[in-house]
PALUMTOR-892004 format. One line per field, with one value per atom (N, C-alpha, C, O): x, y, z; atom name. Coordinates in steps of 0.05 Angstrom, whole numbers, plus 5000, padded with zeros to 4 digits. Layout:
residues N
east: (X; ...)
north: (Y; ...)
up: (Z; ...)
atom: (CA; ...)
end
This chain:
residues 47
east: (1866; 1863; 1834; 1825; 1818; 1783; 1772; 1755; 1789; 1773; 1776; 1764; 1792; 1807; 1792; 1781; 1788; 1765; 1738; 1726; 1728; 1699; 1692; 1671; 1709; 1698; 1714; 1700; 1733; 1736; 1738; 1731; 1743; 1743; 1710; 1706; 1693; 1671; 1660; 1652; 1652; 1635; 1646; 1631; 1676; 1677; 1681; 1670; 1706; 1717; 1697; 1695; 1686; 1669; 1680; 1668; 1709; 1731; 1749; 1752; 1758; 1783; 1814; 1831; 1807; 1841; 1853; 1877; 1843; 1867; 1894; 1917; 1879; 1900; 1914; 1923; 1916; 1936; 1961; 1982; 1964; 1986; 2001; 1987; 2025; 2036; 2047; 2046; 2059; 2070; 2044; 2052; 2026; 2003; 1981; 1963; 1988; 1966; 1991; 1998; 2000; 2006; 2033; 2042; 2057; 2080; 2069; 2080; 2049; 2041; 2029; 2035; 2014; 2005; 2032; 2033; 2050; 2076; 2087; 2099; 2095; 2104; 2090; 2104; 2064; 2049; 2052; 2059; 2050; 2051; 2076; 2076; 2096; 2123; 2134; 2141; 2138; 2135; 2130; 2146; 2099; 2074; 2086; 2097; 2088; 2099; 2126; 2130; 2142; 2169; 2171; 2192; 2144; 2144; 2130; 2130; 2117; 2096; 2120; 2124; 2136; 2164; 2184; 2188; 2193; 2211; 2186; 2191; 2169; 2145; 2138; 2134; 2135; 2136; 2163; 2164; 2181; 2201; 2211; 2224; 2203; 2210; 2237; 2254; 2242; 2269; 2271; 2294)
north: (1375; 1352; 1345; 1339; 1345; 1334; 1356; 1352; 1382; 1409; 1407; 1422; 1391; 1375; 1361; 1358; 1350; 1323; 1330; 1327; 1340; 1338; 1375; 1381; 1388; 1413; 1412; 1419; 1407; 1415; 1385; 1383; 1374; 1349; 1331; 1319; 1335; 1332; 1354; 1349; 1380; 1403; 1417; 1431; 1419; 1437; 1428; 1435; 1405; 1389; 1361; 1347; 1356; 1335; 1306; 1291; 1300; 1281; 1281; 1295; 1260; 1256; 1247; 1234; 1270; 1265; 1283; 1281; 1302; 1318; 1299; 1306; 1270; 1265; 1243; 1223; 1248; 1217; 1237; 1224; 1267; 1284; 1288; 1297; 1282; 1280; 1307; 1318; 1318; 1339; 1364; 1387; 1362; 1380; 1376; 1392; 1354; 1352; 1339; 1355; 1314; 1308; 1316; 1311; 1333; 1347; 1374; 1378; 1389; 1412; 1399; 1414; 1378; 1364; 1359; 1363; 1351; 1342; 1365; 1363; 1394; 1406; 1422; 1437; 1417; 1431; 1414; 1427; 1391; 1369; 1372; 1373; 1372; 1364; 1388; 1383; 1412; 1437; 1443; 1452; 1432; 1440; 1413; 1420; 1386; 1365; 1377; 1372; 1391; 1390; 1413; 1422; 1426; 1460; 1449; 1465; 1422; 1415; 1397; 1409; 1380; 1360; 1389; 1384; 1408; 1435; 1442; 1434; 1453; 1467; 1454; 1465; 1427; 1405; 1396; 1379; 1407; 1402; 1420; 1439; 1413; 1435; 1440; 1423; 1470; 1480; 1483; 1491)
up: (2648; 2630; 2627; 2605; 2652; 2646; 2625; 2608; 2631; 2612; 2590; 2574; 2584; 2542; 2539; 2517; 2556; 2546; 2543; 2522; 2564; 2571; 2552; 2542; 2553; 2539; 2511; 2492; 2506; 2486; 2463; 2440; 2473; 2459; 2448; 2427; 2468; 2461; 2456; 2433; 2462; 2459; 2443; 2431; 2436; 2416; 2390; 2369; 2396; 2364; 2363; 2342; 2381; 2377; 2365; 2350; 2377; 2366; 2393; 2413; 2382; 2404; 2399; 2410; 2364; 2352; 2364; 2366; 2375; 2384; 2405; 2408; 2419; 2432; 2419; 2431; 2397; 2374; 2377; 2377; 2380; 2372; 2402; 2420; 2405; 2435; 2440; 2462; 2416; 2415; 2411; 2406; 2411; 2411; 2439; 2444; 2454; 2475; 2503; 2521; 2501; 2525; 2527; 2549; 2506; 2520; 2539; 2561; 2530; 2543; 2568; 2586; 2579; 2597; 2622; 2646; 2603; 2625; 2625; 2647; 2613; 2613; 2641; 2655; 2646; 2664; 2687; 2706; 2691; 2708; 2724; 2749; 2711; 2727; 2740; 2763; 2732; 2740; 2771; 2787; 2774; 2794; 2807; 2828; 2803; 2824; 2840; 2864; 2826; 2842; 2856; 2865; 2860; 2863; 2893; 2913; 2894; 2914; 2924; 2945; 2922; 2933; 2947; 2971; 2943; 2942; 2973; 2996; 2967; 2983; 3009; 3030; 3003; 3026; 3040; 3058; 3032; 3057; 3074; 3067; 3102; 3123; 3124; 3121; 3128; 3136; 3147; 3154)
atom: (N; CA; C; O; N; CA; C; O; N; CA; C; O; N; CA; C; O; N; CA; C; O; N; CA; C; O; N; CA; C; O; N; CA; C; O; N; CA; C; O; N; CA; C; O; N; CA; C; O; N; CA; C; O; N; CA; C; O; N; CA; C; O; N; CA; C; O; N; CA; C; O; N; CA; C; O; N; CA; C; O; N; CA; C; O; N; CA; C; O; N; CA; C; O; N; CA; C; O; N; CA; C; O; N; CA; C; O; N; CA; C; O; N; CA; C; O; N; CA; C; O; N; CA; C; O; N; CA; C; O; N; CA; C; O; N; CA; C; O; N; CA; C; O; N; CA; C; O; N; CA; C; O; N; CA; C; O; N; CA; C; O; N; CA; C; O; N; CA; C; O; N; CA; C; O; N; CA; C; O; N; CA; C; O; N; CA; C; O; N; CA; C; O; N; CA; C; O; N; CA; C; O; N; CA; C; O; N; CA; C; O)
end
């Protein structure tokens, strides 16, 4: 997420419309997010 912002949002598009579009920036964000949380909740419980 800092690498959207800080590289591509300022250094490449030089804007920060890319994040008005939910379905172009923050579904792929949660799609990545929630994944990797329940993989770390699953991973952390001793058997």
């Amino acid at each position: 997420m800092f690498l959207d912002v800080f590289v591509v949002a300022l250094l490449v598009e030089k804007s920060f419309d890319m994040f008005r579009s939910v379905l172009g920036t923050w579904l792929p964000f949660a799609l990545i997010f929630l994944p990797t949380w329940l993989t770390g909740i699953v991973m952390g419980v001793p058997s």
